[in-house]
PyMOL Python script that loads the backbone (N, CA, C, O; Angstrom):
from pymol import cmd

cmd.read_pdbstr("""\
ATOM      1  N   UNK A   1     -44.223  -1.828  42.125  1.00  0.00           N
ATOM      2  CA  UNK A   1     -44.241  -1.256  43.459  1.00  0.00           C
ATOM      3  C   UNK A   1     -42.883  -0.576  43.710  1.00  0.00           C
ATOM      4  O   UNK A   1     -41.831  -1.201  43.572  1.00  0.00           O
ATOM      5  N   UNK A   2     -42.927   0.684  44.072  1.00  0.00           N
ATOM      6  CA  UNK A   2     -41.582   1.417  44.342  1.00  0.00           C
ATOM      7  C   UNK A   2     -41.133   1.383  46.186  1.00  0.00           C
ATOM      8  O   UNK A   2     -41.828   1.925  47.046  1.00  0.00           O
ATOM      9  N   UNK A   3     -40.054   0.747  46.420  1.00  0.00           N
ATOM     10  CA  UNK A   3     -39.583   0.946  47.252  1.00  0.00           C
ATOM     11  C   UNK A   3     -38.655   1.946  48.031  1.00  0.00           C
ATOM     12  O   UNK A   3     -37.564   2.292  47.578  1.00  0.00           O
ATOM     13  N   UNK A   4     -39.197   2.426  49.334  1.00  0.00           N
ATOM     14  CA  UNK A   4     -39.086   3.764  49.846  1.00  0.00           C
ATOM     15  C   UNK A   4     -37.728   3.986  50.279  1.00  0.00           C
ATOM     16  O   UNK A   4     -37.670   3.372  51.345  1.00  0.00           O
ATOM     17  N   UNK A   5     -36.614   4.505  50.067  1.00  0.00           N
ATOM     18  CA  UNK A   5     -35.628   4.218  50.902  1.00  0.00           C
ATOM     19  C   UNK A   5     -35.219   5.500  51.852  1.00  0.00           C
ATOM     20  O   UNK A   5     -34.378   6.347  51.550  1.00  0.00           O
ATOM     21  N   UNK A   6     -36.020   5.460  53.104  1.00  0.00           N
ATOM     22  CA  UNK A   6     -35.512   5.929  54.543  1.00  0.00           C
ATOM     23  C   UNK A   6     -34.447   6.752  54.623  1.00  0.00           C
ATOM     24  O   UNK A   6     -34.383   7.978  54.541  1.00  0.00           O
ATOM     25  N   UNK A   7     -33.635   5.947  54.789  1.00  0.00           N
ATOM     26  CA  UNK A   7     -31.921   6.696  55.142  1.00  0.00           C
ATOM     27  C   UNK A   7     -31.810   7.536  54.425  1.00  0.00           C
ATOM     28  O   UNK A   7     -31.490   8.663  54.804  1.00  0.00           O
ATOM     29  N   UNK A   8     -32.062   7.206  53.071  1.00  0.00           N
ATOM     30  CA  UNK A   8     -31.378   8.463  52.127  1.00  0.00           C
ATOM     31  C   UNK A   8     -32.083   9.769  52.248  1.00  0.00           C
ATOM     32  O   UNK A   8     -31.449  10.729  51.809  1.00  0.00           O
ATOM     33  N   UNK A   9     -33.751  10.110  52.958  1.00  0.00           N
ATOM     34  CA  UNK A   9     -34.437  10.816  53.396  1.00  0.00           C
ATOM     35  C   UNK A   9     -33.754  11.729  54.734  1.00  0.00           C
ATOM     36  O   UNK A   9     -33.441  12.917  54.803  1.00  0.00           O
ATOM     37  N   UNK A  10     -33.692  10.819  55.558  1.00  0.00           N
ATOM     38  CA  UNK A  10     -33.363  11.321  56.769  1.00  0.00           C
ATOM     39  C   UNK A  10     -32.127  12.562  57.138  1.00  0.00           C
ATOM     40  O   UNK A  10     -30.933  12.516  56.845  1.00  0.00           O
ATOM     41  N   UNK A  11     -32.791  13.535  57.793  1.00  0.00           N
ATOM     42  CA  UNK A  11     -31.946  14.407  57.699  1.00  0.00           C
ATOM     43  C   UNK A  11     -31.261  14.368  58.872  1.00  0.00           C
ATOM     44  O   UNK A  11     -31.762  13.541  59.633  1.00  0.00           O
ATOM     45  N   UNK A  12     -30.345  14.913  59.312  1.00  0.00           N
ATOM     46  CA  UNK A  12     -29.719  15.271  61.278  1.00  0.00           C
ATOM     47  C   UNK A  12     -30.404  16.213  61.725  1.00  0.00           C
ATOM     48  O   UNK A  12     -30.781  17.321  61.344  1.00  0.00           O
ATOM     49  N   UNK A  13     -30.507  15.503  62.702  1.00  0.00           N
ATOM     50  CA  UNK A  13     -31.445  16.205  64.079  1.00  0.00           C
ATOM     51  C   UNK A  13     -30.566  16.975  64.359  1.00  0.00           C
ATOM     52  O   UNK A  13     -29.382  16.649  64.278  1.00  0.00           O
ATOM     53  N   UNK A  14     -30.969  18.167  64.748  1.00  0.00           N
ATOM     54  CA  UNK A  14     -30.255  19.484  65.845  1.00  0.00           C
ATOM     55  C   UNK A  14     -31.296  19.181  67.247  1.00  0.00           C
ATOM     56  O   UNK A  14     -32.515  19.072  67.384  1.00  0.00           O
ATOM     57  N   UNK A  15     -30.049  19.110  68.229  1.00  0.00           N
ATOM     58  CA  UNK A  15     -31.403  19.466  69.643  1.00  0.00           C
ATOM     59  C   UNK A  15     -30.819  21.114  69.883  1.00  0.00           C
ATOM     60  O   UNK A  15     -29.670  21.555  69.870  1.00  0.00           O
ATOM     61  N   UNK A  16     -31.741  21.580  70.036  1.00  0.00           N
ATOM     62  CA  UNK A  16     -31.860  22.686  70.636  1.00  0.00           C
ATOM     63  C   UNK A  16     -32.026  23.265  71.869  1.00  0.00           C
ATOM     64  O   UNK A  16     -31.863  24.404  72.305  1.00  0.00           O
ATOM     65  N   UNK A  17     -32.501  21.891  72.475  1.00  0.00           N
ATOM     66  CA  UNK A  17     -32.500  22.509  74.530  1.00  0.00           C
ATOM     67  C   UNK A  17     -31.162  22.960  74.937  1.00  0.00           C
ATOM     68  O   UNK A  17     -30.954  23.917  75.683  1.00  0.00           O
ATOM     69  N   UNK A  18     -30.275  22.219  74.405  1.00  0.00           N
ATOM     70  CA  UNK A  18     -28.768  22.789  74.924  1.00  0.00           C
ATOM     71  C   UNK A  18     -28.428  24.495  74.385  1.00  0.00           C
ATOM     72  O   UNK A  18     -28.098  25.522  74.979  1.00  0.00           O
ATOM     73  N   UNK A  19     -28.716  24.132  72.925  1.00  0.00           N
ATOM     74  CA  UNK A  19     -28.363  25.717  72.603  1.00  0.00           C
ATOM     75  C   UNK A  19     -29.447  26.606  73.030  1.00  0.00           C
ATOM     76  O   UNK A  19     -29.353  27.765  72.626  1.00  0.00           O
ATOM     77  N   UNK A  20     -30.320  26.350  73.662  1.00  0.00           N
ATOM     78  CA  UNK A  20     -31.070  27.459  74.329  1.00  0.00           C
ATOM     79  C   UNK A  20     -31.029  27.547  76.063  1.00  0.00           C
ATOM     80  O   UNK A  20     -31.658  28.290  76.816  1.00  0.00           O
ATOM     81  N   UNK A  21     -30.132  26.589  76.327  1.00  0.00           N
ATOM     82  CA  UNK A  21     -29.878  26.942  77.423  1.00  0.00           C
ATOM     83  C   UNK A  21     -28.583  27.486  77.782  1.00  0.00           C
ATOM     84  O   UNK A  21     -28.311  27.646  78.972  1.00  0.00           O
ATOM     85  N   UNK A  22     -27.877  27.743  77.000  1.00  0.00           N
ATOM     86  CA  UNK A  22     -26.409  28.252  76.848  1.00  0.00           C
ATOM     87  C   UNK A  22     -27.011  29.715  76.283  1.00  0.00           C
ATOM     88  O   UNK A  22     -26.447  30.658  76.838  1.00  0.00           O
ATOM     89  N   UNK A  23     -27.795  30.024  75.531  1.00  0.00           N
ATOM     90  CA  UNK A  23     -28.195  31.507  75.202  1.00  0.00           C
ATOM     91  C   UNK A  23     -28.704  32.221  76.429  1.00  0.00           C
ATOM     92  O   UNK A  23     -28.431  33.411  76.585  1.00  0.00           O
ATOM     93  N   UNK A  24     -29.519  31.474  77.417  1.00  0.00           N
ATOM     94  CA  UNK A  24     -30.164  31.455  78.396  1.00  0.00           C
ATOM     95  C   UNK A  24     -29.501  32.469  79.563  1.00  0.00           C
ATOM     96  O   UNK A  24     -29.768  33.498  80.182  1.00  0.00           O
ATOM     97  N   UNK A  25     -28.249  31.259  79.400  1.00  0.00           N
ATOM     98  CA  UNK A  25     -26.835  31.562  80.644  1.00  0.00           C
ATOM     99  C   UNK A  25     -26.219  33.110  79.985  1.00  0.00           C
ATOM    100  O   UNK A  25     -26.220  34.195  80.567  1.00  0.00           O
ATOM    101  N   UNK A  26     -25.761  32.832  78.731  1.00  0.00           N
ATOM    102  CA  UNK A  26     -25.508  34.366  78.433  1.00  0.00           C
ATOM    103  C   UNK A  26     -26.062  34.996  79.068  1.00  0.00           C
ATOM    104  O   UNK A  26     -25.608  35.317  80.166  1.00  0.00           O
ATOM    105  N   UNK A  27     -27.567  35.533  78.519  1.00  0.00           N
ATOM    106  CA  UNK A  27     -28.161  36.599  78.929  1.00  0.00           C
ATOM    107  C   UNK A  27     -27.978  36.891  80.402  1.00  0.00           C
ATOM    108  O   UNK A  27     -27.706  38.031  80.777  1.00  0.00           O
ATOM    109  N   UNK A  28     -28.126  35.854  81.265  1.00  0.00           N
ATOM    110  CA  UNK A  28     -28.544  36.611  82.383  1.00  0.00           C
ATOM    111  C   UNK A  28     -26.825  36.818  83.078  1.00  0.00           C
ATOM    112  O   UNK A  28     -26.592  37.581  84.015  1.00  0.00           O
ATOM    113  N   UNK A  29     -25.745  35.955  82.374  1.00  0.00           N
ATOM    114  CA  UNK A  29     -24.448  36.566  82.363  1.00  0.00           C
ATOM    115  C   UNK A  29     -24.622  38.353  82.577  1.00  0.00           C
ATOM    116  O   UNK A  29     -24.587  39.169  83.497  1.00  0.00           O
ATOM    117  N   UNK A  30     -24.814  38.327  81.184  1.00  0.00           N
ATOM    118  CA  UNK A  30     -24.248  39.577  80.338  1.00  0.00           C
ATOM    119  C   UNK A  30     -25.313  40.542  81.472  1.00  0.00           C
ATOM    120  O   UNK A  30     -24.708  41.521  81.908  1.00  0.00           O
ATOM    121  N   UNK A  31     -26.787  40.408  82.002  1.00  0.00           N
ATOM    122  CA  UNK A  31     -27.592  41.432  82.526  1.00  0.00           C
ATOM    123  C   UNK A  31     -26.698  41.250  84.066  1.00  0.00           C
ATOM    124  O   UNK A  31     -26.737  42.282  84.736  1.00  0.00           O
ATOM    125  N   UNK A  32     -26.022  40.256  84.614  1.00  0.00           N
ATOM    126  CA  UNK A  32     -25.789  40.858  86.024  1.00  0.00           C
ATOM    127  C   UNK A  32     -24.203  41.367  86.012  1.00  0.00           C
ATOM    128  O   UNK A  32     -23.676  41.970  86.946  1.00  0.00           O
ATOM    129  N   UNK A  33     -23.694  41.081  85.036  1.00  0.00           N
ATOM    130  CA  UNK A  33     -22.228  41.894  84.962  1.00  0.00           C
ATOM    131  C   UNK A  33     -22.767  43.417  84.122  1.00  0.00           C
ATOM    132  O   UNK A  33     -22.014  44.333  84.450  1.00  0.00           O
ATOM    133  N   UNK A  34     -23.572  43.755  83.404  1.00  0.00           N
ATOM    134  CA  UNK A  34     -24.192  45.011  83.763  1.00  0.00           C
ATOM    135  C   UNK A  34     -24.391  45.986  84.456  1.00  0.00           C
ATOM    136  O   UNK A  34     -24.207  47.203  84.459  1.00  0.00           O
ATOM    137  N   UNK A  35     -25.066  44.717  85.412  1.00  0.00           N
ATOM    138  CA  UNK A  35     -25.816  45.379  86.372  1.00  0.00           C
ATOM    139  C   UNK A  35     -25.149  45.637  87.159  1.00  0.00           C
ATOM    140  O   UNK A  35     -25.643  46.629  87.697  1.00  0.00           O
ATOM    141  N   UNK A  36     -23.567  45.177  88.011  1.00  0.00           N
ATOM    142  CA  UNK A  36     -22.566  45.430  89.024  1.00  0.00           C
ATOM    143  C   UNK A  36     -21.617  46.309  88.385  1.00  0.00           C
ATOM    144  O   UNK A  36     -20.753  46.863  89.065  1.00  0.00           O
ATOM    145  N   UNK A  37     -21.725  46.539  86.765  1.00  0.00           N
ATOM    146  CA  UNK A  37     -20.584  47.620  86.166  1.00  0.00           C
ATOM    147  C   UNK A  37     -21.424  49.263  86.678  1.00  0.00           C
ATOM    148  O   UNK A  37     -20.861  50.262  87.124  1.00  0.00           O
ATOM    149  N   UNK A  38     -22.623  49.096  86.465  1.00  0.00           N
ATOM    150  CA  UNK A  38     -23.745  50.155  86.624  1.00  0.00           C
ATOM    151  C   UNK A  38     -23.300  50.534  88.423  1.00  0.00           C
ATOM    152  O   UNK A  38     -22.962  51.602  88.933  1.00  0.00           O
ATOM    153  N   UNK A  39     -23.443  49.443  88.902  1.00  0.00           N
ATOM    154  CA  UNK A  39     -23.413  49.998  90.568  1.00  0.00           C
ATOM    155  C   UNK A  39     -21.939  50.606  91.026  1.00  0.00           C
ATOM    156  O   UNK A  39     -21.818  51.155  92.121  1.00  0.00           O
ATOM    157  N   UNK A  40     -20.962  50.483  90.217  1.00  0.00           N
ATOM    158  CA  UNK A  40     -19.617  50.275  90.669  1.00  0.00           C
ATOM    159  C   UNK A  40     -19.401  52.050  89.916  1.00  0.00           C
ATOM    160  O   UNK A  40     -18.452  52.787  90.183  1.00  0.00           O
ATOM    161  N   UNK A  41     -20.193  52.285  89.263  1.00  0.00           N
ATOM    162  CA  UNK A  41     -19.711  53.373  88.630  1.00  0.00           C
ATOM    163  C   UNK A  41     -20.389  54.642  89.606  1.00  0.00           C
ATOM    164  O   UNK A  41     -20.239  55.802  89.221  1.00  0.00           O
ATOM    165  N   UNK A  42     -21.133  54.357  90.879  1.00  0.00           N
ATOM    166  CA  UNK A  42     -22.189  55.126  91.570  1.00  0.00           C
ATOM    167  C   UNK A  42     -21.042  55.859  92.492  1.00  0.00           C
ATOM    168  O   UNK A  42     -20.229  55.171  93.109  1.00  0.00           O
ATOM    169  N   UNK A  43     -21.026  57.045  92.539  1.00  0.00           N
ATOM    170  CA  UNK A  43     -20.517  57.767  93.923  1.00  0.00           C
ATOM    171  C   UNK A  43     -21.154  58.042  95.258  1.00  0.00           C
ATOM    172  O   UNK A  43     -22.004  58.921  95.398  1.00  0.00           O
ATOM    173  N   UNK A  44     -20.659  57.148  96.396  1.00  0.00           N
ATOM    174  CA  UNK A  44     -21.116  57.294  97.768  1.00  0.00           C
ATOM    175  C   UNK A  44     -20.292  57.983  98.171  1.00  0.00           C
ATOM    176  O   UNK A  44     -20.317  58.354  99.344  1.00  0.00           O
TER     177      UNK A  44
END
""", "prot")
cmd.dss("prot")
cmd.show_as("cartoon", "prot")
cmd.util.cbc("prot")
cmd.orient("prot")
């Protein structure tokens, strides 16, 4: 009978909710400093 050994299997977990919520924050960073460089450049 061969015995299974676990640990040496087991790989590290990555969570990913964090790094997709930090990509998240970028984006909508990066779209509203855009979006106020866009308005700032307008002549009234």
């Amino acid at each position: 009978m061969r015995i299974r050994n676990d640990r040496a299997q087991d790989e590290p977990h990555i969570d990913l909710v964090p790094l997709i919520d930090v990509i998240l924050v970028l984006i909508i960073f990066f779209v509203v400093t855009t979006t106020f460089d866009a308005r700032s450049t307008l002549q009234v």
